[in-house]
C-alpha positions as CSV (number, residue, x, y, z in Angstrom):
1,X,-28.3,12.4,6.0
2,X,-27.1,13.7,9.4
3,X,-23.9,15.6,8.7
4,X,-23.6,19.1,7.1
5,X,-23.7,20.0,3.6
6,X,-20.4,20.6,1.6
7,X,-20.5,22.1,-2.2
8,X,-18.0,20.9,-4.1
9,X,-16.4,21.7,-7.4
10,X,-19.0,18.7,-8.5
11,X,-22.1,19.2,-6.7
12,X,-23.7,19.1,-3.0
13,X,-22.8,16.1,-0.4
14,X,-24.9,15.2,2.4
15,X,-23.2,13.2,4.5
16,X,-23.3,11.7,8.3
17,X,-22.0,11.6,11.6
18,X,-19.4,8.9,13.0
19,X,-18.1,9.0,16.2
20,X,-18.7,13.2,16.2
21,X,-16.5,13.3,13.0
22,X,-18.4,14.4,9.5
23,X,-18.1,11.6,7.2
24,X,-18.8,11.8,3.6
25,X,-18.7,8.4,1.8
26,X,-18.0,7.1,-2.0
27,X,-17.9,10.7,-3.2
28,X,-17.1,10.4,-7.2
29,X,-13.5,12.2,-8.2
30,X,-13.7,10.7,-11.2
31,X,-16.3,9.4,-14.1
32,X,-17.2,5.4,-14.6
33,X,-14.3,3.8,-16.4
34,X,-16.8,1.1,-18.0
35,X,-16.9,0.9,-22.0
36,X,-15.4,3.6,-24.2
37,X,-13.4,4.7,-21.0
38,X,-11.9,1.4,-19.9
39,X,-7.9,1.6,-20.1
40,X,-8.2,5.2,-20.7
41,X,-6.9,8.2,-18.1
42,X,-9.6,9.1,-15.5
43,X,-12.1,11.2,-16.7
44,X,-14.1,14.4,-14.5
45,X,-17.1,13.3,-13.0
46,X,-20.4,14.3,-14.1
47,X,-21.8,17.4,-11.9
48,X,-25.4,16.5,-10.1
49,X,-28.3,18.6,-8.8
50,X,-29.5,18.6,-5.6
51,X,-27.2,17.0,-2.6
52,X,-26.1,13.5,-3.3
53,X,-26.1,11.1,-0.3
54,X,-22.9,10.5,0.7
55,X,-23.6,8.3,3.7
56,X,-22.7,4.9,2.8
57,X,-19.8,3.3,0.9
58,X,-21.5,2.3,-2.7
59,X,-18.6,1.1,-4.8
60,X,-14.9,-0.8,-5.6
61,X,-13.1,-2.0,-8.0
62,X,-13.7,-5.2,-9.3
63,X,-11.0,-7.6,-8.4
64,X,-13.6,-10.8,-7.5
65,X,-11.5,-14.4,-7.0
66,X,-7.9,-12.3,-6.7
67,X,-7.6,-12.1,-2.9
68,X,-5.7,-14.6,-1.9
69,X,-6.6,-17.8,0.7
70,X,-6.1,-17.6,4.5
71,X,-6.9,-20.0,7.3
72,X,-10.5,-19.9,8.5
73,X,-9.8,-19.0,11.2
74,X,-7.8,-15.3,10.0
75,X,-10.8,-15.2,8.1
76,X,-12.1,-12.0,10.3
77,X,-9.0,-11.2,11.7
78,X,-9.1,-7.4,9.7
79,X,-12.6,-7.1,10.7
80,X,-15.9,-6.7,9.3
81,X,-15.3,-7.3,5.2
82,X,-16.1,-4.8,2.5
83,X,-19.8,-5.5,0.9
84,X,-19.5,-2.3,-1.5
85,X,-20.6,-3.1,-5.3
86,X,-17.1,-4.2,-7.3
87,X,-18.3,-2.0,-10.4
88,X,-16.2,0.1,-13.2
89,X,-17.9,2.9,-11.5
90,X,-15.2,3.1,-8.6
91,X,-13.5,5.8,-8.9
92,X,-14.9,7.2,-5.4
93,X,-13.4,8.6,-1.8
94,X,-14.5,9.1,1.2
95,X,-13.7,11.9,3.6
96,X,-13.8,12.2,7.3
97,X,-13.4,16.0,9.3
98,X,-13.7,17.4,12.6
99,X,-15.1,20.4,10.8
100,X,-15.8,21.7,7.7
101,X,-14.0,25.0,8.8
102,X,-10.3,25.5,9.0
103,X,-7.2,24.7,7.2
104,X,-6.2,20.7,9.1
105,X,-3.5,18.8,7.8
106,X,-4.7,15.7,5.4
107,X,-4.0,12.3,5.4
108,X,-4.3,10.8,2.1
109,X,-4.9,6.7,2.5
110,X,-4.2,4.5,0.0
111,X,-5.2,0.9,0.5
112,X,-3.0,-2.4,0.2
113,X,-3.8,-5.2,-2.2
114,X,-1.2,-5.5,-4.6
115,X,-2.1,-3.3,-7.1
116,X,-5.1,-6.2,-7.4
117,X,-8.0,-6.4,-5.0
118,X,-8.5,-3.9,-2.1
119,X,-10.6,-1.4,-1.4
120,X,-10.6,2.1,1.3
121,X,-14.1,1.5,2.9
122,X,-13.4,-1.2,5.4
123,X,-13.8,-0.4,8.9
124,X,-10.2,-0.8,9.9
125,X,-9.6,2.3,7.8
126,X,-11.9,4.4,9.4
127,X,-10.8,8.1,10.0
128,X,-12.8,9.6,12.8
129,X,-10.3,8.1,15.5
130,X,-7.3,10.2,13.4
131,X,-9.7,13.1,12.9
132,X,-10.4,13.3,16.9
133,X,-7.2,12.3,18.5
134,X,-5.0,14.9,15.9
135,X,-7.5,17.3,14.4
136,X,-6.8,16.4,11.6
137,X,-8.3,15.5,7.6
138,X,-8.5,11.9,6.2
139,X,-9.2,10.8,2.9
140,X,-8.9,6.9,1.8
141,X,-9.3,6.5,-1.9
142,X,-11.0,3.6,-4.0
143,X,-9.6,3.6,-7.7
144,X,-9.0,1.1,-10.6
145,X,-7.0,-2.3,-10.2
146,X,-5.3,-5.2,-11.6
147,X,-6.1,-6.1,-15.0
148,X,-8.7,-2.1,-15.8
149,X,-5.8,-0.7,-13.9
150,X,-2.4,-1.6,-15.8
151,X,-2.8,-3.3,-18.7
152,X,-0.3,-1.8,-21.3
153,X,-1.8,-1.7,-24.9
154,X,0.6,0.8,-26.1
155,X,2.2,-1.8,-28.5
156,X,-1.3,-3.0,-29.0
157,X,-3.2,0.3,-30.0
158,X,-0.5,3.1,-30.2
159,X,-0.7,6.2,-28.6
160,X,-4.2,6.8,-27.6
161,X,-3.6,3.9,-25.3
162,X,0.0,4.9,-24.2
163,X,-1.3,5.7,-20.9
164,X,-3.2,2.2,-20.2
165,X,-0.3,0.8,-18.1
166,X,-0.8,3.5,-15.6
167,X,-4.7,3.8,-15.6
168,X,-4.8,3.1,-12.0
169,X,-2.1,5.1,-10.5
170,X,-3.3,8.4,-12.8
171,X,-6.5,7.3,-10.8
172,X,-4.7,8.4,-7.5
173,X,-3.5,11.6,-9.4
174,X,-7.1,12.8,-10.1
175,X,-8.1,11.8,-6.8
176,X,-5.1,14.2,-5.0
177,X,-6.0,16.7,-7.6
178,X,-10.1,16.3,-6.2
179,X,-7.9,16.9,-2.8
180,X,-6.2,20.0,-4.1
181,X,-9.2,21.6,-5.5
182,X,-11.8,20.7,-2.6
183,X,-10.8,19.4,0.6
184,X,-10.5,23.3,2.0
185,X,-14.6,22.9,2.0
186,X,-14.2,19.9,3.9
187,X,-11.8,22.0,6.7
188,X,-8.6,20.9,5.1
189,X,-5.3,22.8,4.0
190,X,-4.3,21.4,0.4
191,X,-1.4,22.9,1.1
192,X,-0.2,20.4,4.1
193,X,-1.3,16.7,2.4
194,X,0.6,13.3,3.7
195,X,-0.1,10.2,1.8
196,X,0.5,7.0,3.1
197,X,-0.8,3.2,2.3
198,X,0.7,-0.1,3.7
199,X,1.5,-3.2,1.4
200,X,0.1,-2.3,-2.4
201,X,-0.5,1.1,-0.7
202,X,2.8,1.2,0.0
203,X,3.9,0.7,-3.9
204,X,1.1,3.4,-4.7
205,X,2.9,6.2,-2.4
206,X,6.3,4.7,-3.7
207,X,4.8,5.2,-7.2
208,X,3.3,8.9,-7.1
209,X,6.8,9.8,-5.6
210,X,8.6,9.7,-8.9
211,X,5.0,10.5,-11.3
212,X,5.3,14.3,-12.5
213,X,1.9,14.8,-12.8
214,X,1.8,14.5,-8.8
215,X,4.9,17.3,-8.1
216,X,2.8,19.5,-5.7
217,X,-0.3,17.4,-4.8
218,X,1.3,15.9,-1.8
219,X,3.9,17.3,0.8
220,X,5.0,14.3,2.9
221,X,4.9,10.4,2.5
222,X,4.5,6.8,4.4
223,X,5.4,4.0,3.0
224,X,4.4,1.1,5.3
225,X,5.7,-2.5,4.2
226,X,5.5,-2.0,0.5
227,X,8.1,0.0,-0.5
228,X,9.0,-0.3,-4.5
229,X,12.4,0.0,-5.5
230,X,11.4,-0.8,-9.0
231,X,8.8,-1.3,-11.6
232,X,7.4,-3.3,-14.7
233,X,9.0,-2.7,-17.8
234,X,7.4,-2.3,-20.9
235,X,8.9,-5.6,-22.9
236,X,7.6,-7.8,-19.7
237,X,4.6,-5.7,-19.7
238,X,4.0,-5.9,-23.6
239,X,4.6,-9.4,-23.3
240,X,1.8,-10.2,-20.7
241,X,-1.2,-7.9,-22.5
242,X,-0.1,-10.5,-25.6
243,X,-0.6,-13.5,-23.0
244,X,-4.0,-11.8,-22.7
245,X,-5.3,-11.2,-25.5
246,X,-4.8,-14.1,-26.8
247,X,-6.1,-15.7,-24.0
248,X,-9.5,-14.1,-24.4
249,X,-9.5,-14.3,-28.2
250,X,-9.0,-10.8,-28.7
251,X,-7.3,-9.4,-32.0
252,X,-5.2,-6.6,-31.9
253,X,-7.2,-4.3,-34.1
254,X,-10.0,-5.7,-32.0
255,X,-10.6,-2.6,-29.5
256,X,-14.4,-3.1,-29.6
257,X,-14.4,-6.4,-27.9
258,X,-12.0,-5.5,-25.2
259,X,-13.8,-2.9,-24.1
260,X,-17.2,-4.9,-24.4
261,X,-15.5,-7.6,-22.6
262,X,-17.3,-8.8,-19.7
263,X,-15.8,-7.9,-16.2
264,X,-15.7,-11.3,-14.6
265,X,-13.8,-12.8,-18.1
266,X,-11.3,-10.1,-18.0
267,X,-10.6,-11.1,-14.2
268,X,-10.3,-14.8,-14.8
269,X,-7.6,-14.1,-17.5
270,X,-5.3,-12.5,-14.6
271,X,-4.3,-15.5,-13.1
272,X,-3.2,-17.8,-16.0
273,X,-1.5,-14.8,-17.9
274,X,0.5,-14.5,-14.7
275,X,1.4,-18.0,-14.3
276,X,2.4,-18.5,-18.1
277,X,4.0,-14.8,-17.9
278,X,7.0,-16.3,-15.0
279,X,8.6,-14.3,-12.4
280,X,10.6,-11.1,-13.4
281,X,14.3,-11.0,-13.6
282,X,14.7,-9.8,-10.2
283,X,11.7,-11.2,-8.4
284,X,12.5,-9.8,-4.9
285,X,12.6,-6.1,-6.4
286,X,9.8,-6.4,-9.0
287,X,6.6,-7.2,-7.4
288,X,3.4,-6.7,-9.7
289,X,3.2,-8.6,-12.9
290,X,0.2,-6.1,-12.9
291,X,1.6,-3.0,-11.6
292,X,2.9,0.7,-13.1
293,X,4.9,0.2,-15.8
294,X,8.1,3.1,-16.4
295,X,7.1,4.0,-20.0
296,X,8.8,7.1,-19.6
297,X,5.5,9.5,-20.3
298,X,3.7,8.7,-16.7
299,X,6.5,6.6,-15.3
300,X,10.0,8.6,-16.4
301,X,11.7,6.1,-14.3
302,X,11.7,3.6,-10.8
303,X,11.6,5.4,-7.8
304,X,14.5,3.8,-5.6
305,X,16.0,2.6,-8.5
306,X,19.0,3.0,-9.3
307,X,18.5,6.1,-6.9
308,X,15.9,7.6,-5.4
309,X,13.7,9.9,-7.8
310,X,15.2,13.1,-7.7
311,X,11.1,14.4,-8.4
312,X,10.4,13.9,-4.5
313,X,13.6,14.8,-3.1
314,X,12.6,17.3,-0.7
315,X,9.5,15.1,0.6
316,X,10.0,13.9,3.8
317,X,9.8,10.3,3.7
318,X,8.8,7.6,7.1
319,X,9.3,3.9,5.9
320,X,8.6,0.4,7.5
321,X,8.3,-2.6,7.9
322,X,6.7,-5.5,10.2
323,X,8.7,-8.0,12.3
324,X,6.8,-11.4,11.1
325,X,5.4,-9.6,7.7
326,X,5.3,-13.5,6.1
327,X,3.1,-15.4,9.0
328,X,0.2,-14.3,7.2
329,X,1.1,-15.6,3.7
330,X,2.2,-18.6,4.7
331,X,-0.5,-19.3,7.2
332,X,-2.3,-22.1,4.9
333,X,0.6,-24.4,5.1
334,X,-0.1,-26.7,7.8
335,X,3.7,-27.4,8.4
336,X,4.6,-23.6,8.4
337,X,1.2,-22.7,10.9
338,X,1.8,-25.6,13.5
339,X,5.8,-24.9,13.0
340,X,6.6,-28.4,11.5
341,X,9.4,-27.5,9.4
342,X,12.6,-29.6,9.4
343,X,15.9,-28.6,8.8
344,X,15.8,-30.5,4.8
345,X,12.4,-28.2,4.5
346,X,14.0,-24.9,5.6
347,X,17.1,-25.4,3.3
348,X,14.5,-26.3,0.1
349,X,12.3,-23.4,0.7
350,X,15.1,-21.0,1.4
351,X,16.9,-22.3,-2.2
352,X,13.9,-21.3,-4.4
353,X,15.1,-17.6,-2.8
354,X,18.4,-17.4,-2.6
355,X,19.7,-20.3,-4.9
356,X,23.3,-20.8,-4.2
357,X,23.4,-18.5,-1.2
358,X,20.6,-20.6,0.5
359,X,22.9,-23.1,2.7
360,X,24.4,-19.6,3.8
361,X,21.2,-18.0,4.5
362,X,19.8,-21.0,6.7
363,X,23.6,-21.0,9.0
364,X,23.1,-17.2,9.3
365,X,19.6,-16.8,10.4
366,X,20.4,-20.5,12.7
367,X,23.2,-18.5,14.1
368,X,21.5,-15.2,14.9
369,X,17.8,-17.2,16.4
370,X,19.8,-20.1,18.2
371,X,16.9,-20.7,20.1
372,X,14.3,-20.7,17.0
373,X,12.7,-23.5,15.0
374,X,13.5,-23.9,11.1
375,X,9.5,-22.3,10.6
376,X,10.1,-19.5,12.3
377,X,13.8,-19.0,11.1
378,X,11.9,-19.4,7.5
379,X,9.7,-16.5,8.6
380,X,12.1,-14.5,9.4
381,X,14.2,-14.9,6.3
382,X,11.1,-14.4,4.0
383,X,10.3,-11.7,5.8
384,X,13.5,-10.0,5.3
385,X,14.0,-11.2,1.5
386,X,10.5,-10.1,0.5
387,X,9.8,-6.8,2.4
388,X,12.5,-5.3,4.4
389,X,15.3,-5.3,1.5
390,X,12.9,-3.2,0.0
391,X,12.7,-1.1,2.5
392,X,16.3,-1.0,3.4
393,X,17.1,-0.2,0.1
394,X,14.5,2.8,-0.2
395,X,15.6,4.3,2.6
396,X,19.2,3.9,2.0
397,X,18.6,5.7,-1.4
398,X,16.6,8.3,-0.1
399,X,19.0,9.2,2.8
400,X,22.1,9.9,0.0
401,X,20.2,12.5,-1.6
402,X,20.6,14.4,1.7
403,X,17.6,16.7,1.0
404,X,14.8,15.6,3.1
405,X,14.5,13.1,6.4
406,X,13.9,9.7,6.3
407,X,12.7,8.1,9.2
408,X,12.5,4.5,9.4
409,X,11.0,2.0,12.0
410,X,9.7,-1.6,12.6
411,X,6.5,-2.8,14.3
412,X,7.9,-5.3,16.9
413,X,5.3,-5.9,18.8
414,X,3.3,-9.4,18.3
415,X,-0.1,-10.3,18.8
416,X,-0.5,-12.9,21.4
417,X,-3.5,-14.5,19.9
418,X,-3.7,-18.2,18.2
419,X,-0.9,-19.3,20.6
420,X,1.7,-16.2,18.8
421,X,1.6,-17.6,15.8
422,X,1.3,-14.8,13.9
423,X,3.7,-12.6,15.8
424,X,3.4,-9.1,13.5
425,X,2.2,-9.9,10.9
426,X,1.7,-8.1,7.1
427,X,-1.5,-5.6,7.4
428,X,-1.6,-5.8,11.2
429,X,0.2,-2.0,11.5
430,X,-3.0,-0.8,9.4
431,X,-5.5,-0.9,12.1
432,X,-2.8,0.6,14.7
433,X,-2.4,3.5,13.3
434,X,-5.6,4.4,12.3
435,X,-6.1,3.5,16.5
436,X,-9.1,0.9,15.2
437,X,-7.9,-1.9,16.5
438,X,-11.2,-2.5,18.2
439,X,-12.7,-2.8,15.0
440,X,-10.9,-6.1,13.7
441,X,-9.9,-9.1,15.5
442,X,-6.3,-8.8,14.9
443,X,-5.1,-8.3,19.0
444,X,-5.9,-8.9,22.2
445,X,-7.2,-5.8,23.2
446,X,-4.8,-5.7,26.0
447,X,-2.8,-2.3,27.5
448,X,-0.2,-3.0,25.4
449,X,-2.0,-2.9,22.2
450,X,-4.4,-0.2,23.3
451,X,-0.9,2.1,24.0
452,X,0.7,0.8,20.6
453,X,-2.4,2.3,18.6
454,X,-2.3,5.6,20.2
455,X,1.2,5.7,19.6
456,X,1.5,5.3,16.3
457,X,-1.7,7.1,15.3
458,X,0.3,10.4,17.2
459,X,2.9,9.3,15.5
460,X,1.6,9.6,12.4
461,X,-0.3,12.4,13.2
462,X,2.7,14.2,14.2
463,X,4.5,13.4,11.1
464,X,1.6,14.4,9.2
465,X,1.4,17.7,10.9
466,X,4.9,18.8,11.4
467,X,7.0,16.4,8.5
468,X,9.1,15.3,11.8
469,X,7.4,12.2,13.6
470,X,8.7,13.4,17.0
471,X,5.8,13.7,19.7
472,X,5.7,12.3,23.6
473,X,4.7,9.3,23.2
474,X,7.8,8.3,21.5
475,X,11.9,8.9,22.4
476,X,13.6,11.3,20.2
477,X,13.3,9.7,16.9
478,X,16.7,11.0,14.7
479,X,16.5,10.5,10.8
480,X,17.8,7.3,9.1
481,X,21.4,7.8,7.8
482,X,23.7,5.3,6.5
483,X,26.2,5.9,9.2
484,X,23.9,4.6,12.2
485,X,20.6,3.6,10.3
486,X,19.0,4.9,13.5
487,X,15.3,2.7,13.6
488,X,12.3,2.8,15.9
489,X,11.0,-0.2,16.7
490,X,7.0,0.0,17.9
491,X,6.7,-2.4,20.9
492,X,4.9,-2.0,23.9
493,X,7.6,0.0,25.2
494,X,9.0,2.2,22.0
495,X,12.3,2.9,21.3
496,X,15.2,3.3,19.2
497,X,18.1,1.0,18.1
498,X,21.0,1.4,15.4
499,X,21.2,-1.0,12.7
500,X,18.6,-3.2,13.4
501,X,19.2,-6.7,12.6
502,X,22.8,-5.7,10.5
503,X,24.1,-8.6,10.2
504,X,21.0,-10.1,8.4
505,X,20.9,-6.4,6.3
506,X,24.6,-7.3,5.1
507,X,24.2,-10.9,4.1
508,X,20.9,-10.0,1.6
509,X,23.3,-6.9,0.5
510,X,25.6,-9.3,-0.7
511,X,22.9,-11.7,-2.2
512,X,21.3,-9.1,-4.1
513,X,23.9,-7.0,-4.9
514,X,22.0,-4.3,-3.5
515,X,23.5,-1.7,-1.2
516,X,21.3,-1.3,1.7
């Protein structure tokens, strides 16, 4: 241990030194949520003697075989990978400060993954770079996922489990309360708390925005390509813990052996209930088969659906998207990667979408990229039918309530490595704004991209600070209204245009039904 000594409401934490910035690593806000406390609300943690080392990341959630496949050669492209123990034990955060004196702004992180796999303590997410450039808090949060995380057994074992659909995300509420109650030892005002996470992250922020228990524990939000219009609902979700029971051979006055259930079996059911589950009745909208669930305890209701939650209406909101968020997901298709795509393959693709729109889809986005291939008019369709609708629509909703800003933007500028291929891609805004681009293998390292990360980590800074993103780096910024649906786009060269991309905006409005 290097770093100074901060008592918490818990115990003593050593922790060390990175970059000049104190840095306190996997420090519990919460109990294990092994055994009798699986699917269960968070519990306190226990308090310790002595100083507990808080120097190195210990713990995640488990989520082993749920990540997805990538090429092998994106296999390192976010950087060095996460070696932290997956254990029920993971209900841990880490903490970076300038100081442990003062009252700094905090930035609360909360990391992508779906509501599935994921965890804070990658290098990408490192806040020293935030801490030095803004004087500023940071705080990235590890908590429970997937199947220990939303599970609804409220139909299965009545009210003691009402809660288990919502395990996870009552995890983030415990952890803002740890923030609320302790992060003025760490040099941070619990008054001034921004929370912001990108993909899955994005749903989380989305999430806490319409949760009561969360009124007051944050003061401003980011919602960085994962906005969530809506969530799961408790039929689909009652019908998918019945696909897993039975599954794993579990009666349903059989509490005993679900919560002696090993942790690799409970995994392995995910991916077969899922498949035998289907999609939801509005797949582009309703994203995690497990996800929150709006049981109406927890969850009262959807948070940009069929408005925006009236519970957050006077937090400031920024929103966002990138330009080429589906190169990444579809990077394992050959024909997709090395841009093969015909015409016939584009029109198939774009039909399992948008059914009998699709032939009006593929003239649109032909007509607005004449010069583009069918691949990379696919991406850019995809891109807009699985992320920026979403985002469109949030901010759209959030805008009418005329009570707080919403600012909205789009990362436009694309990484010139692998011959472009991956333009922006999903996840690639992450190690901008925490200005750690050095730390992955995501960009060339080039001017451009060095300037990018600075200006969006005092971007967000700014925001974080203030609740208005303005600062130098940056033209004037004005909040997103429906009139001009003013946008910054982040390129090399920043700046703002009105109505980005309408005409593709309108034609998904109509698909939908979905005024954005």
């Amino acid at each position: 241990m290097t770093g100074t000594i901060v008592e918490t409401a818990a115990g003593k934490l050593g922790g060390t030194v990175i970059e000049g910035v104190q840095a306190f690593k996997s420090v519990p806000y919460g109990a294990s949520t092994a055994g009798a406390n699986r699917f269960l609300p968070p519990q306190p943690p226990a308090a310790w003697a002595g100083i507990r080392d808080a120097t190195a990341y210990t713990s995640r959630a488990p989520q082993a075989g749920l990540r997805g496949p990538t090429r092998p050669e994106l296999a390192n492209l976010s950087g060095a990978t996460d070696t932290a123990a997956e254990t029920e034990d993971c209900l841990t955060l880490n903490v970076w400060t300038p100081a442990t004196t003062g009252a700094r702004p905090v930035m609360v992180w909360l990391h992508g993954g779906a509501f599935s796999y994921g965890s804070a303590n990658s290098d990408r997410q490192q806040g020293s770079r935030l801490c030095n450039r803004g004087d500023v808090v940071v705080v990235t949060i590890n908590h429970r996922l997937n199947i220990f995380a939303h599970l609804h057994l409220t139909e299965v074992w009545g009210s003691d489990y009402a809660r288990s659909s919502n395990a996870g995300v009552l995890d983030l509420v415990a952890a803002l309360a740890w923030v609320r109650d302790n992060i003025a030892a760490f040099g941070g005002d619990p008054g001034n708390v921004t929370i912001f996470g990108e993909s899955g992250g994005g749903g989380k922020v989305s999430t806490l925005m319409t949760m009561p228990a969360a009124r007051g524990l944050f003061h401003k939000a980011i919602i960085q390509s994962g906005a969530s219009v809506v969530l799961g609902t408790p039929a689909r979700a009652t019908r998918l813990a019945d696909i897993v029971l039975r599954d794993l051979g579990v009666k349903r006055n059989d509490l005993a052996k679900l919560q002696a259930m090993p942790v690799d079996r409970l995994l392995a059911a995910i991916g077969p209930a899922t498949k035998e589950l289907g999609p939801a009745e509005r797949p582009l909208f309703d994203r995690y088969p497990f996800g929150p669930v709006v049981e109406g305890d927890v969850l009262p209701r959807h948070p940009f659906g069929p408005d925006a939650s009236p519970l957050s209406a006077d937090i400031p909101l920024m929103i966002g998207d990138m330009r080429d968020e589906m190169t990444s997901f579809t990077a394992t298709v050959d024909r997709i990667w090395f841009r093969q795509l015909t015409e016939a393959e584009l029109r198939d693709r774009l039909y399992a979408i948008a059914g009998r729109h699709a032939d009006r889809v593929v003239e649109t986005y032909r007509r607005l990229m004449p010069r583009a291939n069918p691949t990379e008019r696919f991406i850019a369709a995809t891109t807009d039918s699985n992320f920026r609708i979403r985002s469109l629509t949030s901010a759209q909703r959030k805008a009418a309530q005329s009570k707080a800003p919403v600012w909205m933007y789009s990362f436009e500028w694309r990484t010139p490595l692998f011959d472009g291929r991956l333009g922006a891609p999903h996840a690639m805004d992450v190690p901008f704004c925490f200005d750690t681009i050095d730390l992955t293998n995501a960009t060339d390292m080039g001017a451009d991209a060095k300037r990018l990360a600075a200006t969006m980590a005092d971007t967000w800074i700014a925001f974080a600070r203030s609740g208005n993103p303005d600062n130098p780096s940056i033209p004037h910024w004005p909040a997103y209204n429906a009139a001009e649906r003013p946008t910054l786009l982040l390129d090399a060269a920043p700046r703002v245009e009105n109505d980005l991309r309408g005409e593709a905006r309108r034609l998904w409005q109509e698909i939908t039904g979905t005024e954005m």
